[in-house]
N, C-alpha and C positions, 0 to 999 in steps of 0.2 A: 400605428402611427409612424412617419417618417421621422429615424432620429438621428439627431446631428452631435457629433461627438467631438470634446475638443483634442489640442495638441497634436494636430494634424493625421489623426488615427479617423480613418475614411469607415470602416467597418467593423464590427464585431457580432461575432455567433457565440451564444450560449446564456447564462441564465447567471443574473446578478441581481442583488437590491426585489429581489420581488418581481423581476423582469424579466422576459425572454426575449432575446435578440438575436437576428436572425440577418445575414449578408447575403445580399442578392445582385444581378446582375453584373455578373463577375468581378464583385467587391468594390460595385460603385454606389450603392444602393443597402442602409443600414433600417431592417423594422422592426421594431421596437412593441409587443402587447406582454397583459400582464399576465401572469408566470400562475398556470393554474394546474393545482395536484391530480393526475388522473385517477379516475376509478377504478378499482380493483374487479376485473371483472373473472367469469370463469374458466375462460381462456387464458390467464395468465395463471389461476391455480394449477388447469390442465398442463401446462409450457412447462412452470416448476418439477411437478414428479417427475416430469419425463427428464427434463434438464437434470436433474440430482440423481435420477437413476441410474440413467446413461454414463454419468460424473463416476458413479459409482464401476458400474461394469468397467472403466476404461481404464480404472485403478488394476482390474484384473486380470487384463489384458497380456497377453506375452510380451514380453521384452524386446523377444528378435521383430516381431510384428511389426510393433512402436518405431525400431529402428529403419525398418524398412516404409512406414507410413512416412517419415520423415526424411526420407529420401526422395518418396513417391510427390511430397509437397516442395520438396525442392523443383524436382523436375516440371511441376505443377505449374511452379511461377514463370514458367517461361510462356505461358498461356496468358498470363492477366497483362491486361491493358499497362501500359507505361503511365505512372502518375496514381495508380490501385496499391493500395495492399497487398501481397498475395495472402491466401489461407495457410493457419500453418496445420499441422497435420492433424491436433486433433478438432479443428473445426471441419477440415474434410472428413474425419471422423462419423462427425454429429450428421454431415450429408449425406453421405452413405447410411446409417442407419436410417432417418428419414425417409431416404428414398426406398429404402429398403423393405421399410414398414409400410408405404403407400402402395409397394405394388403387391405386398400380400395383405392386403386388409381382411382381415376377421382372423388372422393368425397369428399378429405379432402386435403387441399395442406396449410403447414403448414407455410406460410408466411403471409396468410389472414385468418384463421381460428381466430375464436372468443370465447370466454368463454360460451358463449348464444349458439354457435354452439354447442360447445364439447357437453351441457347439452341438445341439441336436439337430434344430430345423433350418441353421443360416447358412447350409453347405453353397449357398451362391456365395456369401459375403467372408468367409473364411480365411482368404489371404486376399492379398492387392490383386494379385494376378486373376481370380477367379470375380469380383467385384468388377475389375474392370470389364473380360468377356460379359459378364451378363450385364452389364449396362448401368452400373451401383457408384459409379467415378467414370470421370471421361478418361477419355486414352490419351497416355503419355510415352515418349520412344523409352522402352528399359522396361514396361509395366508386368509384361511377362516373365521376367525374372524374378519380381519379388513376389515368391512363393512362401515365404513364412504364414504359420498357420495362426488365428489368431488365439 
């Protein structure tokens, strides 16, 4: 339903009173339905182990690496659109593992995966500089230097 809000406030997004509200055409247009709990389905149990495992591995992660990811997502942000968020390092993180794990499927399934693993079988994903060559993060000027090992 189309809703009309007072105090000259034209639009709002988000979720009040039992409501979701939602701004459209470029915040000239407020819709308004009611605010329902989604279902838990199995793909979100799967999303969790991997997200809390991964949470975990990155606790484990080298220091110099971390410092060097967060260089590599500085220089990152000169990629994203004006008016975006850039990602900060460890969401590029979470993408390169992702990516990581989809181009070797039946090898790495990222809800059991270990730190002692990545450092066995992730010799592409090991530092920035090797992730980018094999295609794990896109290319950034400077990528080749950060050689830290993860």
């Amino acid at each position: 339903m189309k809703v009309n809000l007072k105090y000259g406030i034209k639009t709002y997004s988000g979720t009040l009173d039992g409501m979701t509200y939602g701004s459209y055409r470029k915040d000239t247009v407020c819709l308004g339905r009611k605010y329902v709990k989604p279902s838990l389905t199995n793909h979100n149990v799967q999303m969790k182990a991997k997200m809390k495992n991964l949470s975990a591995i990155y606790a484990e992660v080298n220091s110099d690496y971390k410092v060097e990811l967060k260089q590599y997502a500085s220089k990152y942000a000169a990629k994203v659109p004006e008016g975006s968020l850039p990602p900060n390092a460890y969401a590029l993180w979470i993408k390169m593992m992702f990516s990581f794990a989809s181009n070797s499927e039946g090898h790495i399934e990222l809800s059991t995966v270990t730190y002692n693993d990545l450092q066995t079988v992730g010799t592409d994903i090991l530092s920035i500089s090797t992730a980018v060559e094999n295609g794990y993060l896109d290319s950034v000027p400077g990528a080749n230097e950060l050689i830290a090992n993860m």
